[in-house]
N, C-alpha and C positions, 0 to 999 in steps of 0.2 A: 761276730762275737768271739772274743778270745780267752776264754776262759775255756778250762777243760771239761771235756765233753764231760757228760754223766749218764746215768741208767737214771738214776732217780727219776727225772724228769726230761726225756726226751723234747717233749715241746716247747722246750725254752730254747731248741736249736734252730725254731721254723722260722720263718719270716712274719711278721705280723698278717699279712694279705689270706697265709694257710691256715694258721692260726684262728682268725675270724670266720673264712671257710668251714674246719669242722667243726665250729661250735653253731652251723647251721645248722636250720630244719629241710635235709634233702628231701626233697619229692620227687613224685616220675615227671618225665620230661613228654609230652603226648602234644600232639596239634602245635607244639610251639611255646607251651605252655607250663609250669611247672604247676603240676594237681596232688592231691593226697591220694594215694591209694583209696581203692571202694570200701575197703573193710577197717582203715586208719592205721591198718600195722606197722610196727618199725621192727627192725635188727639192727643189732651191734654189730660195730666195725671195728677189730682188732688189731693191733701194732701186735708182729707175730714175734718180734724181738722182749716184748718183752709181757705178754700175755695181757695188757691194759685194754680197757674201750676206748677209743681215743672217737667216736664217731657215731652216729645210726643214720640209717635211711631208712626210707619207704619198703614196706615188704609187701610186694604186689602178690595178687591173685587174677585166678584165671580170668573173671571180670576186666580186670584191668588190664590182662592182655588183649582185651575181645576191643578195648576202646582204645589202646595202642593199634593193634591191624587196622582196625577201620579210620584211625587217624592215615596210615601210610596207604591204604586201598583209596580213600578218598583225595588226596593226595598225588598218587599214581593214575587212577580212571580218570580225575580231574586235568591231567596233564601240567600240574603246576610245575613238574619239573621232567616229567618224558619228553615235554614238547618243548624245553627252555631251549633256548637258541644257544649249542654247542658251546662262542664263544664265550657266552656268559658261566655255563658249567665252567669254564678252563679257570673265568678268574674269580670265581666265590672259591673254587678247590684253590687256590695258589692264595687267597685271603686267611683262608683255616691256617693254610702253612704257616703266615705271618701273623696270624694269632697265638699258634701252637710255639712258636720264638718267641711270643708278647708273656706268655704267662708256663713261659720253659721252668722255669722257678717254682711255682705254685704245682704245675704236675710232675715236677722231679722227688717234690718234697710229699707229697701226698702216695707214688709210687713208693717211693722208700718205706714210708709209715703201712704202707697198707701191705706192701710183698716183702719188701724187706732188706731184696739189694743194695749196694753200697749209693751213695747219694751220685757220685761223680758219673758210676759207670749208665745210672739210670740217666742224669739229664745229657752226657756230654754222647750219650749213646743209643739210650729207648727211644727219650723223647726226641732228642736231636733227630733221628730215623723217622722217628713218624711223622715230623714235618717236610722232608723228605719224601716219603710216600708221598703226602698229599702233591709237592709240586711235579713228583713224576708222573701222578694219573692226571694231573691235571693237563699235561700234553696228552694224552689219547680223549680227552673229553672230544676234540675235534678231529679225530681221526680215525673214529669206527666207520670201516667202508663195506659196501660188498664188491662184489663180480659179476661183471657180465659174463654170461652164458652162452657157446655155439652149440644149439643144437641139432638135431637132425630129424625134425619134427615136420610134415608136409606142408607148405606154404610155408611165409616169411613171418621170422617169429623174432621179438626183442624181448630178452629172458635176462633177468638179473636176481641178483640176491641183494638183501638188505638183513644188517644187523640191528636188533629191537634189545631196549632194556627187558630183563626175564620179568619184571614185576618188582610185586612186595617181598622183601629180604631178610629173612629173623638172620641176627648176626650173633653167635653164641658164644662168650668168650673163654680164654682159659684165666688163670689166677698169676699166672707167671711171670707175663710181660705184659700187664695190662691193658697201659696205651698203647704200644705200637702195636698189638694182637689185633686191637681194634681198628687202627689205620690201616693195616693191613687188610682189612675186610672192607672197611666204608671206603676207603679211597677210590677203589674200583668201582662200587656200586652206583656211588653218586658220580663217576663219568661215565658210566654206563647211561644212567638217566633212571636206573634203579628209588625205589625210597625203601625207608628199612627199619625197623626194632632192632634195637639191640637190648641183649642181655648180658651184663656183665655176669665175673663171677661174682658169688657169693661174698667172697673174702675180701673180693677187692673191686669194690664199686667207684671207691671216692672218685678217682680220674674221669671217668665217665660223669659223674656226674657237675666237675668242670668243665668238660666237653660240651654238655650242653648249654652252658652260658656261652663257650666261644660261637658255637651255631647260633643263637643268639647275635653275639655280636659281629656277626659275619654276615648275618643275612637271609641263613637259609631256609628258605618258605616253609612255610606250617606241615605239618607232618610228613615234612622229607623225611626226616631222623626224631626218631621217638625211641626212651631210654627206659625199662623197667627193670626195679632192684627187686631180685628175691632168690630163693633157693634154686634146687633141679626142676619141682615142678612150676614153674613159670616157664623153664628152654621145653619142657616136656607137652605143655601146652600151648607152646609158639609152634613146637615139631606136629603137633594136632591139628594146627589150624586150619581151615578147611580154605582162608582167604589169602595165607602165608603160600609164595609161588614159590620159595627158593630158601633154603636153610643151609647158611654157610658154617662149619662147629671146626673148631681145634680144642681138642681136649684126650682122655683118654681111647681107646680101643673100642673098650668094653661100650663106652658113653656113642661114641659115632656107630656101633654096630644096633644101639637101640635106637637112633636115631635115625638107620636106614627102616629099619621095621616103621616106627611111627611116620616118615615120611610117605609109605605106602599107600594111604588113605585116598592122596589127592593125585599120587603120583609125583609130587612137588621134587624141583631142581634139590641136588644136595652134592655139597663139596665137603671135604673134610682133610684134616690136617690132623690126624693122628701120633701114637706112641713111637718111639724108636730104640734101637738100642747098637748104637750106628758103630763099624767098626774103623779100626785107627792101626793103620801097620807104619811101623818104622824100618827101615832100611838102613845098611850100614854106611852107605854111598850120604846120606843125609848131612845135614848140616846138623849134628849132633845136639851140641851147644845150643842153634838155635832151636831148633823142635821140641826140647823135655821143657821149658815150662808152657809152651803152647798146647803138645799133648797136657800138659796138666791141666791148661785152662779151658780145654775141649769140653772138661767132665765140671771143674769147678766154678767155671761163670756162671752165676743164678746160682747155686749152691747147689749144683747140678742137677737143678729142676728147668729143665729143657729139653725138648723133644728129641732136639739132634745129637746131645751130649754123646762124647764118643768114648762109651763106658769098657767097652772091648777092644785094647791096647795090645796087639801085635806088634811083639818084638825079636829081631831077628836076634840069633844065639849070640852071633860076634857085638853085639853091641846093647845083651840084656842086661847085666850086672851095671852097664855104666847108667844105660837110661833108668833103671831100678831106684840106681842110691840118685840121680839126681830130680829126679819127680818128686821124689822123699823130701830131700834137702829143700826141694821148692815146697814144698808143701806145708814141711814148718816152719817156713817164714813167715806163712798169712796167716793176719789175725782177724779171728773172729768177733762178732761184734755187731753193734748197730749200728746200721747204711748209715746215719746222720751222722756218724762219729769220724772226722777225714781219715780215722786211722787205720779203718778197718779194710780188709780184702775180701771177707764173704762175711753174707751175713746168714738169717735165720733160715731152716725147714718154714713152710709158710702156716701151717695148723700142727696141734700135738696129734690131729688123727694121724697124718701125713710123719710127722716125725716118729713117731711110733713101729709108722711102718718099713721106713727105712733102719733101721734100729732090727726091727726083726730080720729082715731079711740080711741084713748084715749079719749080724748072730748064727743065722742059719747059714752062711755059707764060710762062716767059720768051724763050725759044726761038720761040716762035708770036707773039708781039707782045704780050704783057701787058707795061705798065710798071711798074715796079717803085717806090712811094713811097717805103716803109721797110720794115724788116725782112730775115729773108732766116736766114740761120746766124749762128747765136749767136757760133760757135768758142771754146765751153766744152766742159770735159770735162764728162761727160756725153752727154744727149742731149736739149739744148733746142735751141731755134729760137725766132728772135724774131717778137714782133708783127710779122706780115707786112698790108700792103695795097697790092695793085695796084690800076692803074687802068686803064681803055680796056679792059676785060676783052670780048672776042664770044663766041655762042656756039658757035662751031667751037673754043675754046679747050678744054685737060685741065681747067684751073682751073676753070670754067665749071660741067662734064659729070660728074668726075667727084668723090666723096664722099673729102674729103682729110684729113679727122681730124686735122688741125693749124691752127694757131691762122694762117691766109692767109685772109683775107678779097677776092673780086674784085668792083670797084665798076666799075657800067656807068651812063651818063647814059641818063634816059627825057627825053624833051619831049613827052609829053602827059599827060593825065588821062583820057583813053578808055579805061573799063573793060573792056569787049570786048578791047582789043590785051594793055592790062598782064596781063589775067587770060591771055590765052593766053602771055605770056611768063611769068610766072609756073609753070604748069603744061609747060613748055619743058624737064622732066625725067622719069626713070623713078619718080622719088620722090615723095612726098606725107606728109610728115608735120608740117611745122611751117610758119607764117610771121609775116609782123608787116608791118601798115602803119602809117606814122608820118601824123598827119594829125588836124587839129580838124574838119575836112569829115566830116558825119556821112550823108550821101549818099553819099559817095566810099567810104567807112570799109565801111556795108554793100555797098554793092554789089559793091564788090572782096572781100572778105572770102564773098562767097555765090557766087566764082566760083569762085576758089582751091579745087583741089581738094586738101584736105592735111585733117589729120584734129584739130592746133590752128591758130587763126589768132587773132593778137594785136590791139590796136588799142593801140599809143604804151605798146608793152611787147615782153620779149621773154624766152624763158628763165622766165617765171612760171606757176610749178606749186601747183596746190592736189590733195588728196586727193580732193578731190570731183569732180574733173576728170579727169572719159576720157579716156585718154593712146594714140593709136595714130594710123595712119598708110592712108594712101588708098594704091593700084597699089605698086609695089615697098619699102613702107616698112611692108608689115606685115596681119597678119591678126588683125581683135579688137581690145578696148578695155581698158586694164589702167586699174586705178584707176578711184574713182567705182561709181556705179550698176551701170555697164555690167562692173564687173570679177565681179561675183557671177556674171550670165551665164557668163563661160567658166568660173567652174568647178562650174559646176552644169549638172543635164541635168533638164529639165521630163518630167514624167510625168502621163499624164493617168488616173483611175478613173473609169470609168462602169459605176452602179450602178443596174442595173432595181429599180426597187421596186413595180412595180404594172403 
């Protein structure tokens, strides 16, 4: 379509295929099947660019998670897919992939409508990623092993270990990266030999709920993957479940900290992918030029609703004023706007509770002495906010301390290179999950990077994700490593046989 975009009506920018999508009747996805909720509920699904319904689903109840678990427990005990033969996991997961490429379209454009990112950055990069995932786990479906054993046990003994799937899987998402959050979590699970619920967020279910027509047309058996749409207490009574063995969550602090309490019940597995508030030093040795708009896009990609966004911009003295004015300068070049619109570089805050609250907390640390470069409120309808960057940021500030999920960056000057101080400022939060140093100094590079306690640390990057790459977080940002090596771990439980033979 070549004609210029518009606000008016967004949906005249989708493709026909999405288009027919949400003017469906979504339901939960359970056994293989799509059902109505036990009580018939629905919710509205909102385009956060521009405050409309564009959508509803199913709004499940505890009921309906009781026959989601026993869809995945029967499922699971039954061995329709604990027991599937390896190479078959390898290539139903490498199928999904080439499904997730078949209908990249339909969930780039439902991502955009539901969270709000720009269209390109969602399909040529979310979804692109999450298909991705799926063909990276699909190599370890055939390659969970154990070890044998020497021990020194009287008579002759053959002693090995075996890796087992943990069970049934509540997968709990956040609202930010919807699908790839989600492959992120299934992709393991199901080469694990796992089966799983998932819970989308609230805000943004639609992708999920294409998700389940590609398992559908992919093949995979009756309550491997069952999907219910509802609020907190639907994840709060998946974290209840007495039959739930394992509760994978990315979401806030506050939300995984009640998440460890309610897991306590059964004792059940739990990983979590927590808040950050990750820091970012620049160095004068750097490549200047090239680091200020990637420091910019640390905090602005997702309209800096991102776990790892690197909101705490250390700048060294020799080289503040220039990164200041050019973070600035990069900053008012992007336009705000609707993901559907080519034009745009960030789009919406994803709810007005959520815009609201970056808003204050901006206010508030303008209030305590942050100066203010640029940015600030859009005063569009909707609920965006513009490229924010302060300056003179301390740590006694809100900006500083606390995790802001909007695209406000606070840039503080350092004048040293003493690894010992920067690393204790660095680690100067409750969080640990991400950071980046900018810097050609390959002494400086390690040694700061093996202080920093956070669980990625960059070198003259930031925001760079690979599959192969352990993705968690050090003290309040998280328990476990999703993705990578280390994701097979959480969803598997080692067992050991030892066997007398003599």
């Amino acid at each position: 379509m070549n004609k210029p975009f518009s606000f008016d009506n967004p949906l005249d920018f989708i493709s026909t295929e999405t288009r027919s999508f949400l003017g469906q009747r979504h339901k939960l996805f359970i056994g293989g099947e799509s059902v109505e909720s036990v009580e018939g509920g629905r919710r509205d699904v909102v385009d956060p660019a521009t405050g409309n319904v564009i959508s509803n689903v199913a709004d499940a109840t505890a009921n309906d998670v009781d026959l989601a678990v026993a869809s995945a427990r029967k499922a699971f005990d039954g061995g329709v897919w604990r027991t599937t033969k390896p190479l078959e996991r390898v290539k139903l997961l490498w199928r999904i992939a080439e499904l997730i490429d078949k209908h990249a379209v339909q969930l780039a454009e439902l991502d955009t409508l539901d969270e709000g990112s720009p269209y390109g950055v969602v399909k040529n990069g979310y979804i692109a990623g999450a298909a991705e995932h799926f063909r990276y786990f699909s190599g370890w479906a055939n390659k969970i092993n154990g070890d044998t054993l020497p021990v020194s046990l009287p008579g002759d003994w053959h002693t090995y270990t075996t890796r087992e799937p943990v069970g049934v899987v509540a997968q709990i998402l956040p609202w930010n990266v919807p699908f790839l959050m989600m492959a992120w979590k299934l992709a393991p699970a199901l080469a694990a030999g796992c089966t799983v619920v998932v819970k989308p967020a609230e805000d943004t279910p639609l992708s999920a709920m294409l998700f389940a027509e590609i398992c559908r047309e992919a093949g995979v058996p009756e309550g491997v993957v069952n999907i219910v749409t509802g609020d907190g207490k639907i994840g709060a009574a998946l974290v209840d479940h007495a039959d739930v063995d394992k509760v994978g969550f990315t979401g806030s602090t506050a939300t995984g900290q009640a998440i460890v309490r309610g897991a306590s019940g059964n004792l059940k597995r739990v990983s979590l992918e927590l808040g950050g508030k990750s820091p970012v030093f620049v160095f004068p040795d750097a490549d200047i030029d090239a680091a200020i708009p990637q420091v910019a896009e640390a905090v602005y990609l997702n309209s800096g609703q991102a776990c790892s966004a690197g909101t705490r911009l250390y700048i060294h003295e020799d080289v503040y004023d220039r990164v200041i004015e050019g973070v600035a300068a990069y900053s008012e070049t992007l336009k705000l706007g609707h993901g559907l619109d080519p034009a745009t570089n960030m789009g919406p805050i994803i709810s007005a509770k959520q815009f609201e609250r970056v808003n204050r907390l901006l206010d508030t640390g303008l209030k305590e002495g942050a100066q203010l470069v640029t940015g600030g409120n859009a005063g569009m309808d909707g609920f965006f906010v513009k490229p924010t960057l302060l300056r003179d940021v301390t740590p006694d500030m809100c900006v500083y301390r606390e995790e802001i999920f909007g695209p406000v960056i606070s840039a503080m000057k350092i004048d040293s290179r003493n690894i010992e101080a920067l690393a204790l400022e660095a680690n100067n939060t409750e969080y640990g999950l991400a950071a980046s140093i900018w810097t050609n100094d390959l002494k400086l590079a390690h040694g700061l990077a093996g202080r920093i306690r956070a669980g990625t640390v960059w070198v003259n990057a930031h925001n760079m994700i690979d599959p192969s790459m352990g993705w968690g977080g050090f003290k309040q940002s998280g328990w476990g490593r999703e993705m990578g090596r280390s994701a097979m771990d959480i969803y598997t439980e080692q067992k050991t046989v030892a066997m007398k033979i003599g």
